[in-house]
C-alpha positions in Angstrom: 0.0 0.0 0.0 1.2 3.4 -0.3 2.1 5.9 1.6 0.2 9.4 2.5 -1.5 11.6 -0.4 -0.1 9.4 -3.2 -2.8 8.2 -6.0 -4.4 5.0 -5.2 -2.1 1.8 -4.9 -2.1 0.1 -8.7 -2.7 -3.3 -7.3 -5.9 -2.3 -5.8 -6.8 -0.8 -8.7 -6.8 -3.8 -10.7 -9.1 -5.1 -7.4 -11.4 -2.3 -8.1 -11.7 -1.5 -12.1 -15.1 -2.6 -13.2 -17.0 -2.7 -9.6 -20.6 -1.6 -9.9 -22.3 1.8 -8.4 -23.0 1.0 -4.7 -22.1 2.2 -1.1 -19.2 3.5 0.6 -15.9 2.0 1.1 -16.3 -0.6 4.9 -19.7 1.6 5.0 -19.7 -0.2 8.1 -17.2 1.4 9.7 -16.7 5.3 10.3 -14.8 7.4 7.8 -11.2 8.3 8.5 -9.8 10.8 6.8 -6.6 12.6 6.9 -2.9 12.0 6.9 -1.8 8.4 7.4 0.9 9.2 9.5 -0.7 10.9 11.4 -3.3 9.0 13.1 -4.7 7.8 16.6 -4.1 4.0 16.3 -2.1 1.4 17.6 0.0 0.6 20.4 -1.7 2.2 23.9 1.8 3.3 24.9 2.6 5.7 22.0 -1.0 6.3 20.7 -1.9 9.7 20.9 1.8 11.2 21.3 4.4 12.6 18.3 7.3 12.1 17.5 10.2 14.0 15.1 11.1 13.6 11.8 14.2 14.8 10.9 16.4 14.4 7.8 18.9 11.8 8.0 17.8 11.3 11.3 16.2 7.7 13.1 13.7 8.4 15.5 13.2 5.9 18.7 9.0 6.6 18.4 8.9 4.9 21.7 11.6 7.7 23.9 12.0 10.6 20.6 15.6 10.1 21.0 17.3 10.6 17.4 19.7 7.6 16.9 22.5 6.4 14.4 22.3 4.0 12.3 24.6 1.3 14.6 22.8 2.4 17.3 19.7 1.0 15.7 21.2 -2.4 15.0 22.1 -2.2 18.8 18.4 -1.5 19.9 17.1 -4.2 17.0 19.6 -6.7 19.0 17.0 -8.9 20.3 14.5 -8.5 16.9 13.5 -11.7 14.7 11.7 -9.6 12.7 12.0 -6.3 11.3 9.6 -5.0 8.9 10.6 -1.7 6.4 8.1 0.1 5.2 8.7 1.7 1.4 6.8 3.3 -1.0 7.3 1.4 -4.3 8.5 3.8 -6.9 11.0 6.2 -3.9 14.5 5.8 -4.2 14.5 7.6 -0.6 12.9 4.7 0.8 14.8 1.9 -0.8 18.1 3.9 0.2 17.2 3.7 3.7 16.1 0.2 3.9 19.9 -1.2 2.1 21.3 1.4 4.8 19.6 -0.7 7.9 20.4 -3.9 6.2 24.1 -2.8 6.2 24.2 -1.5 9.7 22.4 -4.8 10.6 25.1 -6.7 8.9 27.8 -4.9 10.0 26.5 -5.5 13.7 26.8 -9.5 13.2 23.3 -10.1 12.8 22.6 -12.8 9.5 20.3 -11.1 7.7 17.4 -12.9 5.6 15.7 -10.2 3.4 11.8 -10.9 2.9 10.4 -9.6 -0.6 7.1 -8.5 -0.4 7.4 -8.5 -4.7 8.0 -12.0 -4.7 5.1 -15.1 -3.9 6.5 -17.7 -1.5 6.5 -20.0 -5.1 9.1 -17.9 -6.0 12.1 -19.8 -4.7 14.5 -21.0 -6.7 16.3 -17.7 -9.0 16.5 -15.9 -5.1 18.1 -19.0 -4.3 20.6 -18.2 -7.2 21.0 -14.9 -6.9 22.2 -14.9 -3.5 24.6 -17.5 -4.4 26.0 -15.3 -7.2 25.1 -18.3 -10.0 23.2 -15.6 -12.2 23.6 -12.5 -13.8 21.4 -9.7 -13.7 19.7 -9.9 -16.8 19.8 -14.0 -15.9 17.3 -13.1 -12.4 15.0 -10.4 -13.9 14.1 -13.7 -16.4 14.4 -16.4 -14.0 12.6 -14.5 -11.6 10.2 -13.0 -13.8 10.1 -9.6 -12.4 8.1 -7.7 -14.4 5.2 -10.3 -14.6 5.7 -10.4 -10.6 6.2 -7.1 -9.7 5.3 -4.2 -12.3 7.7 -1.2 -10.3 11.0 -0.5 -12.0 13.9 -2.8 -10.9 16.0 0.2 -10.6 14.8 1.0 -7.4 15.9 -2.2 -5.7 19.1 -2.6 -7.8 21.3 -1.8 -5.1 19.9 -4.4 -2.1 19.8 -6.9 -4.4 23.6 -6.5 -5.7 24.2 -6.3 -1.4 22.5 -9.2 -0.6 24.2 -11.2 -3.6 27.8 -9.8 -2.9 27.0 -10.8 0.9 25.4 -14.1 0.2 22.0 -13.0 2.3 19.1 -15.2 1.7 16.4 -13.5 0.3 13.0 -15.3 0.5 9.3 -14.3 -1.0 7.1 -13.8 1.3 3.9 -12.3 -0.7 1.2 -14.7 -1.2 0.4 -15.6 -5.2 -1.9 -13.1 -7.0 -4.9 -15.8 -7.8 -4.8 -16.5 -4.0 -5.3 -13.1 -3.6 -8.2 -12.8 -6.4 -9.5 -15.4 -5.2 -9.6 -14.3 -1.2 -11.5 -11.1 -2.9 -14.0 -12.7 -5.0 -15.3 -15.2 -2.2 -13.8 -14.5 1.4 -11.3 -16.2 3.5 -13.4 -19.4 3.9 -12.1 -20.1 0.4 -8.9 -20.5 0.9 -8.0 -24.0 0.1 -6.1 -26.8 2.9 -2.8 -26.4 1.1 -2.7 -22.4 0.9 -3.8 -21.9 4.1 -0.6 -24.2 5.7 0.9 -21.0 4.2 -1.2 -18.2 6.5 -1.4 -17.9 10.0 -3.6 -20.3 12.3 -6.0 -17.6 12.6 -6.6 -14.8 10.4 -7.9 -11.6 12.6 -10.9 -9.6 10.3 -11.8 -7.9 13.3 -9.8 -5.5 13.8 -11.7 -1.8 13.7 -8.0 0.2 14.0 -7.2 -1.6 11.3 -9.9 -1.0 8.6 -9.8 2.8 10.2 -6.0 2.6 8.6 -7.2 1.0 4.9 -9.5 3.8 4.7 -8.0 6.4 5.5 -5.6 5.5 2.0 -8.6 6.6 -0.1 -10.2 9.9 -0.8 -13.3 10.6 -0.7 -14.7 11.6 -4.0 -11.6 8.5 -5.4 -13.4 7.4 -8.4 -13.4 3.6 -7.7 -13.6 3.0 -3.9 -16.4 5.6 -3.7 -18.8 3.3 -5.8 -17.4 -0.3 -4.2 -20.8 -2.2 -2.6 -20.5 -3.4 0.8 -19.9 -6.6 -0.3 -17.4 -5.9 -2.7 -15.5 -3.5 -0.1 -15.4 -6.2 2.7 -13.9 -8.2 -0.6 -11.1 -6.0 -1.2 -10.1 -5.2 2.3 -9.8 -9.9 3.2 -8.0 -9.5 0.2 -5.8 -7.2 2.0 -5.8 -8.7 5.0 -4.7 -12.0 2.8 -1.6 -9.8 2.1 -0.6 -8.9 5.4 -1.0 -12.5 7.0 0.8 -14.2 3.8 4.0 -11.6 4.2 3.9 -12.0 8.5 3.3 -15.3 8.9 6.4 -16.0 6.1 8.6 -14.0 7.4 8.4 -16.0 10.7 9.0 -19.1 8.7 12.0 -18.4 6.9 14.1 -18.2 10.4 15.5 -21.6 11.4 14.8 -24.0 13.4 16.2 -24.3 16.3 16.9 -20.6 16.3 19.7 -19.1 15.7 19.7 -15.6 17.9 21.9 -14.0 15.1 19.1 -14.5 12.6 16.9 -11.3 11.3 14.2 -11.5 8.7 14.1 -7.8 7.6 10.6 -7.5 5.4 10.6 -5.3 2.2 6.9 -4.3 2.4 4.7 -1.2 1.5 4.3 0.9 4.2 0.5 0.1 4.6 1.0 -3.4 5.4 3.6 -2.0 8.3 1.9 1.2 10.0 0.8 1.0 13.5 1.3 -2.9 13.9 -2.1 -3.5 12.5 -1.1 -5.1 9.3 1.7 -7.7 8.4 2.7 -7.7 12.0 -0.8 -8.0 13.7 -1.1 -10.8 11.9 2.1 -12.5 12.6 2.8 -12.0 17.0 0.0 -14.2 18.2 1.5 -17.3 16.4 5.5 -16.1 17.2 7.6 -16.3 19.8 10.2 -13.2 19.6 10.3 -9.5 19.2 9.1 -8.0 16.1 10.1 -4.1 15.1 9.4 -1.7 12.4 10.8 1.0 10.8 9.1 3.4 8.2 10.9 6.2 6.0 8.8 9.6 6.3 9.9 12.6 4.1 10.6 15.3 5.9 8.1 17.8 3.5 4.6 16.2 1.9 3.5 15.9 -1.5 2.7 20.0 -1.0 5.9 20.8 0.2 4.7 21.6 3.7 7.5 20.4 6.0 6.4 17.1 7.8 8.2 18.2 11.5 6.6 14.8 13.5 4.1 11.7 12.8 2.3 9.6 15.1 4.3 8.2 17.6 2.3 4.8 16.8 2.7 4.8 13.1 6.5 2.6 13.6 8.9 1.7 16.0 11.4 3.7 14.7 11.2 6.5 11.3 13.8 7.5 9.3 13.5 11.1 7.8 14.3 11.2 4.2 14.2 14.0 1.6 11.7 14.6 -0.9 12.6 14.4 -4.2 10.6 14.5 -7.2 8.7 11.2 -8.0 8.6 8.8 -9.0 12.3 8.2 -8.9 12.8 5.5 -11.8 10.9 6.2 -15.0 7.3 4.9 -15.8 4.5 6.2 -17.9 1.9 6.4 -15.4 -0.8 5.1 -16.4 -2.9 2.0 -15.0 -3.9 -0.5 -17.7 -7.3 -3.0 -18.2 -5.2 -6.0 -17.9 -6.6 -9.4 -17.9 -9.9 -8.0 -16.9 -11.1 -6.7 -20.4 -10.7 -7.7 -23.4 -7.7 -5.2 -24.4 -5.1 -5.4 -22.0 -3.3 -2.6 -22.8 -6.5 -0.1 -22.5 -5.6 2.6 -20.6 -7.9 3.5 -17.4 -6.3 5.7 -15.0 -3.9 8.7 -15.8 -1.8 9.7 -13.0 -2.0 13.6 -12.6 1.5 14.9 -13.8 3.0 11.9 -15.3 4.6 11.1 -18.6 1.6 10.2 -20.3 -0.4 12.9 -19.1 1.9 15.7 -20.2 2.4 13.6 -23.6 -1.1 13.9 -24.2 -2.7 10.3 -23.7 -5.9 10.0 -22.6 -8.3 7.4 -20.9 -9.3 4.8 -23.5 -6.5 4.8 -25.2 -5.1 1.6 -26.1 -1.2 1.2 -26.6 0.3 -1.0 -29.6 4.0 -0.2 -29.4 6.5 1.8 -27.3 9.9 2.5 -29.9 8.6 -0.9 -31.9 8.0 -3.4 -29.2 4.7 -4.0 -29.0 2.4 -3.4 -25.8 0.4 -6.0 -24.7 -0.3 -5.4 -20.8 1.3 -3.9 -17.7 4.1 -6.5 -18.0 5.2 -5.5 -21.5 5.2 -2.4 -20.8 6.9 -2.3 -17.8 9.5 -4.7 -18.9 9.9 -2.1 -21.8 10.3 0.9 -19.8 13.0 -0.5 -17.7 15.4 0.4 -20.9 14.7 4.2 -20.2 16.0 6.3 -17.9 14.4 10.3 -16.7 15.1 12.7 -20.2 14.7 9.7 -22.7 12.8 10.0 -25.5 10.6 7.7 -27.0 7.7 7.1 -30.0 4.3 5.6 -28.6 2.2 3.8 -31.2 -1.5 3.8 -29.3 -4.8 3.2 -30.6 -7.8 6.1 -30.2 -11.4 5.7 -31.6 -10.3 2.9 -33.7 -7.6 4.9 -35.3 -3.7 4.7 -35.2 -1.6 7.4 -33.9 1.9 7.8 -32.6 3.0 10.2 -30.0 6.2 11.4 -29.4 7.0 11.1 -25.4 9.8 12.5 -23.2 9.9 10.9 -19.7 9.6 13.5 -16.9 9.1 12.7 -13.5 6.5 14.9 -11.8 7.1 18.7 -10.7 
């Protein structure tokens, strides 16, 4: 999930596209609205209190106290599990997550990285990798990231090369998509004997903190989530509630056994699934014997440019200030596209204010043929495509509008 005043996660939007006119999103439940990080939830001891954010700077949420980065291996001595909030497509983030692997490392810890992007079917090219057996170009195949995981592997370049040069494990953790779908189309209860030795014992629904959080992720007037029935918004929110359980409950499982007190799972993970406890983790501590922390980057200045001086004491066990920089950091078009759901994949259904395609001139409806020759057939192509550009490139889009052929001429620019 994202983080605060960002456009709607794309995951949930391919959840959400096609959903009939109905009620609110959890109608059941009362609104919350407002700032993410900024919310009364979560653990009694910090609810309620603040604490700073400051550039470069690790915040202790639990005594304010602005730490280094060894003293936060120190104080994660006794953690099994750590999980690191990002935002997908922020450099900022993924920076500070290689920079607490590292200090971790450095402390003595052995360090197993959890990959939200990857299903726990995903064994094998990880396996690989680590071991230095493949090239790069060898594990974006093998691994199929692009079909797996449609953000730009240049944002995780750097941990991966770590973990390889260091031999770390890295595991996936995320549960497979269809599971997901699935879980969304008819609950929980459908999970079937074999995927559920993958989950939890018990899978907590009932949480309202929780569904408090998930809302608070959408606007109001958001053009999808506003028309969700009940029934298809208590869908989408087990389906994310699937995601959290699938991501704790594996992370728990890829320490050894008997355990080795040098062992860390850190967790790569949206920061959605980490805020106040009541996701991944929530899920995880009933069925784990340990400590588990968390750790959440906050930019010091908001989408607005307002400086962002504290959060919620409860929203992490620790927050690394960050700067804000213009996003997103690796190229993409920004666009969301039909996907398996219709019957042109490549039909273009959301614009993201500001993007590439939106200052090229693309509109909803549109369907894309080729980018530079290669032709477009779904988020995967496309992504996989855009991975060959970097921020100033230009490139020739070959789309389809009202039945005719047209080709635009794009430059990729982030954002202002």
């Amino acid at each position: 999930m994202r983080g605060p005043r960002t456009t709607t996660p794309r995951v949930l939007l391919l959840l959400l596209a096609g959903v009939s006119a109905g009620g609110s999103l959890f109608a059941a439940e009362a609104p919350v609205r407002g700032d993410p990080q900024q919310l009364t939830l979560g653990d009694p001891a910090r609810k309620g209190k603040e604490a700073p954010v400051r550039l470069d700077g690790i915040t202790d949420t639990a005594t304010g106290e602005l730490i280094a980065a060894s003293e936060l291996a120190r104080r994660l001595g006794d953690a099994r599990v750590l999980f690191i909030g990002e935002e997908h497509t922020n450099g900022e983030f993924h920076r500070a997550q290689l920079r607490v692997i590292e200090a971790l490392h450095a402390s003595g810890r052995q360090v197993i990285v959890g990959l939200e992007m990857f299903p726990w079917t995903t064994t094998l090219p990880l396996e690989r990798w680590s071991r230095g057996e493949l090239t790069e170009q060898q594990f974006l195949d093998q691994a199929a990231w692009y079909e797996t995981w449609s953000h730009h592997w240049g944002g995780y370049r750097e941990i991966f090369f770590f973990a390889r040069d260091k031999r770390l494990r890295m595991v996936g953790v995320n549960a497979p998509r269809d599971v997901v779908r699935d879980v969304r189309a008819k609950g929980l209860d459908s999970l079937d004997a074999a995927t559920r030795k993958r989950m939890p014992p018990t899978i907590d629904i009932t949480s309202a903190d929780h569904r408090a959080l998930v809302t608070s992720y959408f606007s109001p007037d958001d053009p999808l989530h506003s028309k969700l029935s009940p029934e298809q918004a208590e869908g989408l929110y087990q389906a994310q509630v699937t995601w959290d359980s699938a991501m704790g409950w594996n992370a728990g499982q890829a320490l050894s056994k008997p355990v080795d007190s040098k062992e860390i799972v850190v967790v790569l993970i949206g920061s959605g699934h980490v805020a106040y406890g009541l996701g991944a983790e929530r899920q995880l501590a009933p069925h784990f014997k340990g400590r588990i922390a968390s750790l959440i980057p906050v930019t010091v200045r908001d989408a607005d440019g307002k400086p962002v001086p504290t959060v919620s004491a409860g929203y992490a066990n620790f927050v690394w200030g960050v700067p804000w920089t213009a996003q997103p950091t690796e190229p993409e078009l920004g666009v969301s596209l039909m996907g398996r759901i219709g019957k042109e994949p490549s039909k273009v259904i959301q614009i993201d204010a500001g993007s590439t395609a939106e200052q090229s001139g693309l509109k909803l409806g549109d369907v894309l043929r080729e980018l530079d020759g290669t032709k477009i057939d779904g988020t995967t192509a496309l992504q996989r495509k855009i991975g060959d550009y970097r921020w100033g490139d230009g490139a020739k889009l070959r789309i389809e509008r009202d039945g005719k052929l047209q080709t635009l001429d794009i430059v990729f620019r982030r954002k202002g």
